[in-house]
BAKOL-378978 format. One line per field, with one value per residue (C-alpha): x, y, z; residue in one letter. Coordinates in Angstrom, 2 decimals. Each point is the difference from the previous one (the first is absolute). Layout:
<sites>
x: [X  ...] $
y: [Y  ...] $
z: [Z  ...] $
code: [a  ...] $
</sites>
This chain:
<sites>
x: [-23.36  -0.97  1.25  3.26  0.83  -0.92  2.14  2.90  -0.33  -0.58  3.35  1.91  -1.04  0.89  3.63  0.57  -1.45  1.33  2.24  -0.43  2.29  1.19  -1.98  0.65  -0.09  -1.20  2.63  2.14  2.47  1.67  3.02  0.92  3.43  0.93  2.66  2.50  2.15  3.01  1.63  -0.47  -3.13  -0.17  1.33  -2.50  -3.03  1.35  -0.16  -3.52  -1.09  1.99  -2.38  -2.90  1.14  0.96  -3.59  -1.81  1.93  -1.04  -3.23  -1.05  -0.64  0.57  3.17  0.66  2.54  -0.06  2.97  3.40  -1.21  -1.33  -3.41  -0.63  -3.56  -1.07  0.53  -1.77  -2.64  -0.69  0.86  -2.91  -2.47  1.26  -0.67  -3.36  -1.44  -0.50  -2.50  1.09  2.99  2.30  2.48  2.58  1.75  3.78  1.64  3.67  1.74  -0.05  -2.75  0.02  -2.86  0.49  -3.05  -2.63  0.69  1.44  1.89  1.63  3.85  0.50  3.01  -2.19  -3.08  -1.08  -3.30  -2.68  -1.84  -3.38  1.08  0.86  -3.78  -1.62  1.89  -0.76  -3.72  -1.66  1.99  -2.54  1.54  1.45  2.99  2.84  2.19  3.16  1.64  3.49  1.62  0.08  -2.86  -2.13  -3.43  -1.20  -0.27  -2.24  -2.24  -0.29  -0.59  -2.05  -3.17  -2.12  1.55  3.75  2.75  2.02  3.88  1.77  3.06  -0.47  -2.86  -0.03  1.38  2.13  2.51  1.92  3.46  1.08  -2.02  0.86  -3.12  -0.49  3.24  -1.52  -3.56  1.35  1.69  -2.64  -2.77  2.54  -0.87  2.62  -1.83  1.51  -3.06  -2.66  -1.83  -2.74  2.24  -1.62  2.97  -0.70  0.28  -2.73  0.14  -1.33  3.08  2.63  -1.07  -0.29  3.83  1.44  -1.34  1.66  3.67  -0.06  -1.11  2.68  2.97  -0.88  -0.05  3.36  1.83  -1.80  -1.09  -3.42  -2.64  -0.52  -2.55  -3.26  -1.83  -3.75  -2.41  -3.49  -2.56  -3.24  -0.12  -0.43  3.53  1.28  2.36  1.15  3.61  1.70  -0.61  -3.31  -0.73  2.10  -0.91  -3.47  -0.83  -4.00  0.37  1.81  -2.79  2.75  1.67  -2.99  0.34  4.27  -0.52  -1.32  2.72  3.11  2.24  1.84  -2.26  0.21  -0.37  -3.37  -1.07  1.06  -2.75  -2.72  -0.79  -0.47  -3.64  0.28  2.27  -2.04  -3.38  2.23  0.64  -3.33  -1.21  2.37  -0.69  -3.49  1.20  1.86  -3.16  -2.48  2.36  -0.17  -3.67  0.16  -1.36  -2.77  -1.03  -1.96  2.80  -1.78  -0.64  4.09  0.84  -2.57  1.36  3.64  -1.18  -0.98  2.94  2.45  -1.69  0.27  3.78  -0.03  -1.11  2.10  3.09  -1.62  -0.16  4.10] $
y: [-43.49  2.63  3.00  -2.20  -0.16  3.54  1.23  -2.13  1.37  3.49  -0.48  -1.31  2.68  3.08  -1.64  0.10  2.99  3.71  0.46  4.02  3.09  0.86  2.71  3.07  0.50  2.62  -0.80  2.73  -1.26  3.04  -1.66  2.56  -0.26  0.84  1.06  -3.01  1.07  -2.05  -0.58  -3.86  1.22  2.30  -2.82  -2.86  3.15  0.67  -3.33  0.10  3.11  -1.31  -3.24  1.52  2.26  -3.45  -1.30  3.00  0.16  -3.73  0.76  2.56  2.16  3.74  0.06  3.57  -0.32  2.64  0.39  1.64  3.56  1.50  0.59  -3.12  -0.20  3.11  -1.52  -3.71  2.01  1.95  -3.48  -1.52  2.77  -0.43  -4.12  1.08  2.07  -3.15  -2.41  -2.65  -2.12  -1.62  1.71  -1.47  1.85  -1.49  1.10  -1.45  0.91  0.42  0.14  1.48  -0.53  1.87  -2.16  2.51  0.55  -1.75  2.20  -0.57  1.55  2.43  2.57  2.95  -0.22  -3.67  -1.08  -1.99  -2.22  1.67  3.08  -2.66  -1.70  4.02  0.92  -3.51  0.20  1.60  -2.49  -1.90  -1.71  -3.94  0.50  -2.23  1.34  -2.07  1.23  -2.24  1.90  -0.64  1.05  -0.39  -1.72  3.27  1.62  -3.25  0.58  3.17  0.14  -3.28  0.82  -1.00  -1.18  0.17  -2.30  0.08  -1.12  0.64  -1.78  -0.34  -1.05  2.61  3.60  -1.62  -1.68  3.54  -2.22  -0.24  -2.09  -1.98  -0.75  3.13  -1.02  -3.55  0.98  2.86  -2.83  -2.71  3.17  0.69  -3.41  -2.42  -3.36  -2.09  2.10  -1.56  -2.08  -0.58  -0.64  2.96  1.79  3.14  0.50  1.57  2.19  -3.09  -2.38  3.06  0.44  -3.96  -0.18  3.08  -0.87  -3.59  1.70  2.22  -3.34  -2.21  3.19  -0.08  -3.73  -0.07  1.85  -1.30  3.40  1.15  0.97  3.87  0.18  -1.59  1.26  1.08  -0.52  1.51  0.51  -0.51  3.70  -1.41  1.60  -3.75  -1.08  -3.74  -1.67  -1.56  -3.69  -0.41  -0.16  -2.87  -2.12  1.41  1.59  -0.48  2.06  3.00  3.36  1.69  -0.83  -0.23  3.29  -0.26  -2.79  0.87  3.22  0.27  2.89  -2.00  -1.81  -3.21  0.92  -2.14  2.21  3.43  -1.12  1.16  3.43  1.63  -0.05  -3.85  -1.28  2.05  -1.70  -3.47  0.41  0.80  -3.27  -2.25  1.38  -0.81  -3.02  -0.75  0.94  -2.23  -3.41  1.03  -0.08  -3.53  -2.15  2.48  -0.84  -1.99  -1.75  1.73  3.40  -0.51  -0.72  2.41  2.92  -1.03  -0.02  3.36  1.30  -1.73  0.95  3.14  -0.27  -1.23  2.90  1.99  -2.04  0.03  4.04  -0.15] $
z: [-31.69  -3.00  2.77  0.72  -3.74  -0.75  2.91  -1.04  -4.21  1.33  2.21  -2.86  -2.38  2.58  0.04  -3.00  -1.52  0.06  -2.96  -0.19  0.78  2.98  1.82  1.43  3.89  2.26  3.21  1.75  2.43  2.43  1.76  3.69  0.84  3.72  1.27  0.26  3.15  -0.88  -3.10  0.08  0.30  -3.25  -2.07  0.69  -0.17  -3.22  -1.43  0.96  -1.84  -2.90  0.41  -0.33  -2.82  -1.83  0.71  -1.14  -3.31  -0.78  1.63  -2.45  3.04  0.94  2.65  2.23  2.60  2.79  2.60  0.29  1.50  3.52  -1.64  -0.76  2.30  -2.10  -3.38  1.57  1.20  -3.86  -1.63  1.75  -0.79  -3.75  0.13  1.79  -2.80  -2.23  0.57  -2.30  -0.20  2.49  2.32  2.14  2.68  1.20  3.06  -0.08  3.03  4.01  2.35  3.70  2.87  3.17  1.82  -1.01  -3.44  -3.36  -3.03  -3.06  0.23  -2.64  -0.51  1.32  2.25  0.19  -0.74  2.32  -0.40  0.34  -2.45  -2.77  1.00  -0.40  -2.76  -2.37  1.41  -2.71  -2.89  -1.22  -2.70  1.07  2.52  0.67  2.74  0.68  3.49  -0.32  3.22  3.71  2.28  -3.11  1.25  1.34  -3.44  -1.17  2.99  -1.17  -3.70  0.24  -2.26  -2.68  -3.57  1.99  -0.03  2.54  0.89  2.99  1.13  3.79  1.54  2.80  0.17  2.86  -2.33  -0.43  -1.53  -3.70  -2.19  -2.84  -1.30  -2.21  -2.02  -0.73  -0.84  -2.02  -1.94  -0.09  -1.52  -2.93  -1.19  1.98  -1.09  2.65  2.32  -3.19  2.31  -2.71  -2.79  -2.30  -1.20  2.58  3.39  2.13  3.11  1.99  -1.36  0.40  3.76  0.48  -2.00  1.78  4.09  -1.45  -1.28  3.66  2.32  -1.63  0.59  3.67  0.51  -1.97  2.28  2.73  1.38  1.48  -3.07  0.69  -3.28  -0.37  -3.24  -0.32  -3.04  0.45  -3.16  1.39  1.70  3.73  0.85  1.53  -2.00  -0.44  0.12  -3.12  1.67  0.56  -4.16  0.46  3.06  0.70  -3.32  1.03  2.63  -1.77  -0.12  -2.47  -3.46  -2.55  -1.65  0.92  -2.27  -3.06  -0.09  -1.88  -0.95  -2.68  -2.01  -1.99  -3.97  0.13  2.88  -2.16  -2.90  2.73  0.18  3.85  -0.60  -1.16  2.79  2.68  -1.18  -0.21  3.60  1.00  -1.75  1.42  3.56  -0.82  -0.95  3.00  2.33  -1.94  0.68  4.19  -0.74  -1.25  2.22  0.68  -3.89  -1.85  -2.95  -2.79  1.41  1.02  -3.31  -1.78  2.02  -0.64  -4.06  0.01  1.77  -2.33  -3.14  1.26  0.22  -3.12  -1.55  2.05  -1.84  -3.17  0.20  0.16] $
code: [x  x  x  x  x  x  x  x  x  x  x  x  x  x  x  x  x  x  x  x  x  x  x  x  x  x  x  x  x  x  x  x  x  x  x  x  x  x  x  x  x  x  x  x  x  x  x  x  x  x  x  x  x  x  x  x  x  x  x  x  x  x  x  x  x  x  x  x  x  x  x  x  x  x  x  x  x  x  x  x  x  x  x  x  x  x  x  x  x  x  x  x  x  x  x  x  x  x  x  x  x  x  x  x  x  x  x  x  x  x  x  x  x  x  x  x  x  x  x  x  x  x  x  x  x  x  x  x  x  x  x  x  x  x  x  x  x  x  x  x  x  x  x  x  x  x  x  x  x  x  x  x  x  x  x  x  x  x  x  x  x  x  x  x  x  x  x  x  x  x  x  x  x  x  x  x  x  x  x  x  x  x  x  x  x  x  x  x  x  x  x  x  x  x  x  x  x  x  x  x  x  x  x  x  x  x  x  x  x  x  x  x  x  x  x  x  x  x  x  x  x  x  x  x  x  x  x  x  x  x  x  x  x  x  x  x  x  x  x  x  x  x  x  x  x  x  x  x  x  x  x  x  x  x  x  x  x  x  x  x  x  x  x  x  x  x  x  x  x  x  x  x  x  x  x  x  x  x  x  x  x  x  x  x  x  x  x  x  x  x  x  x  x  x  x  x  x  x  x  x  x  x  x  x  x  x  x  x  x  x] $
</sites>
């Protein structure tokens, strides 16, 4: 019972604590705009840049849009060997527009050449900072096949390179990552990449069953580096069974003002912990109670101290 109480102080105390400044953040966000084909088009790609510039300015992060000329592969290409010469910090790449796929291979529509799927996948290779790569466009799925990798996010808004029609689901997560609280699953003020992704496949399923037309989008999440990437429903009706979404769900672009009194270095080893944490209570009833609750002491006085640091 001694554990129990501790756990339950400790709990109460990280809740309530945190009173310091807000800290600074290390995040660059580059937002690709592709070429838009039509001008109904143009308009709804333009309210998504201008989403994503909204987000980063409450974010705190670094926005660069790129688009608008025929060398805009050329200018991709030297943005990505600028993100890849830091090692530190968080960089998220946006594609907002179309997507082709001839059978053999997937690209990105830009003004001049377009841009494939495996070029993106060589050129972002040697980043080895934290990527988050949000593909809102048709034929999208290939790109998360091919970028899938170790500490990547990744968001693509069909589930196969096959669905080549318009999607709507880049609109609604670009929306729901700006810090649209009706996607706040958790109630904690921010809203992740998981919760945008769940919120956005949600906006695109209902628009479809609304007008009572075939769905034509079916939107990916993959974070565990396999390259398989899991639909929006199975976190809700078989959330045991979902591979993906852990590290989706401890990432926001807009954070709450208790989450901005962590520093990068603070929230990364926060994470850590409660991943850690999260592994120890599937190991439960492989445990002895007190070596359960002695493990799950040290963790949390660990994030304690983490908090306490802020």
């Amino acid at each position: 019972m001694k554990h129990c109480w501790f756990i339950l102080s400790l709990l109460a105390w990280l809740l309530v604590t945190g009173a310091g400044a807000l800290a600074a953040r290390d995040v660059e966000v580059l937002v690709v705009s592709g070429a838009s084909g039509e001008a109904q088009y143009e308009k709804l790609f333009a309210e998504q840049r201008d989403a994503w510039k909204s987000a980063c300015e409450r974010a705190g992060a670094a926005f660069t849009a790129l688009g608008g000329g025929d060398r805009d592969a050329v200018l991709l290409e030297e943005a990505l060997k600028k993100a890849a010469a830091k090692s530190e910090g968080q960089f998220w790449l946006v594609l907002v527009g179309h997507g082709t796929f001839d059978g053999r291979e997937a690209k990105f529509n830009l003004r001049g050449p377009d841009v494939t799927a495996k070029q993106l996948a060589l050129w972002c290779a040697p980043v080895r900072r934290e990527m988050v790569v949000v593909h809102g466009g048709s034929a999208s799925a290939a790109f998360l096949t091919a970028l899938a990798g170790r500490n990547r996010i990744l968001v693509s808004a069909t589930q196969s390179a096959d669905e080549i029609y318009f999607t709507r689901f880049g609109g609604h997560f670009a929306e729901a990552i700006a810090g649209d609280l009706r996607a706040d699953l958790d109630q904690d003020r921010q809203v992740s990449v998981l919760e945008a992704f769940r919120h956005a496949s949600r906006q695109a399923a209902e628009f479809y069953e609304k007008e009572e037309r075939i769905a034509t989008e079916h939107a990916l999440l993959e974070d565990n580096g396999d390259g398989v990437g899991t639909r929006a429903e199975v976190f809700t009706t078989r959330p045991k069974e979902a591979k993906d979404g852990a590290r989706a769900a401890q990432v926001a672009l807009v954070l709450s003002e208790e989450e901005r009194r962590l520093t990068d270095a603070q929230r990364l080893k926060r994470d850590e912990l409660e991943r850690k944490l999260e592994a120890l209570k599937g190991r439960r009833g492989e445990m002895a109670e007190d070596a359960y609750y002695r493990e799950m002491e040290v963790l949390l006085r660990e994030l304690a101290q983490v908090y306490g640091d802020s």
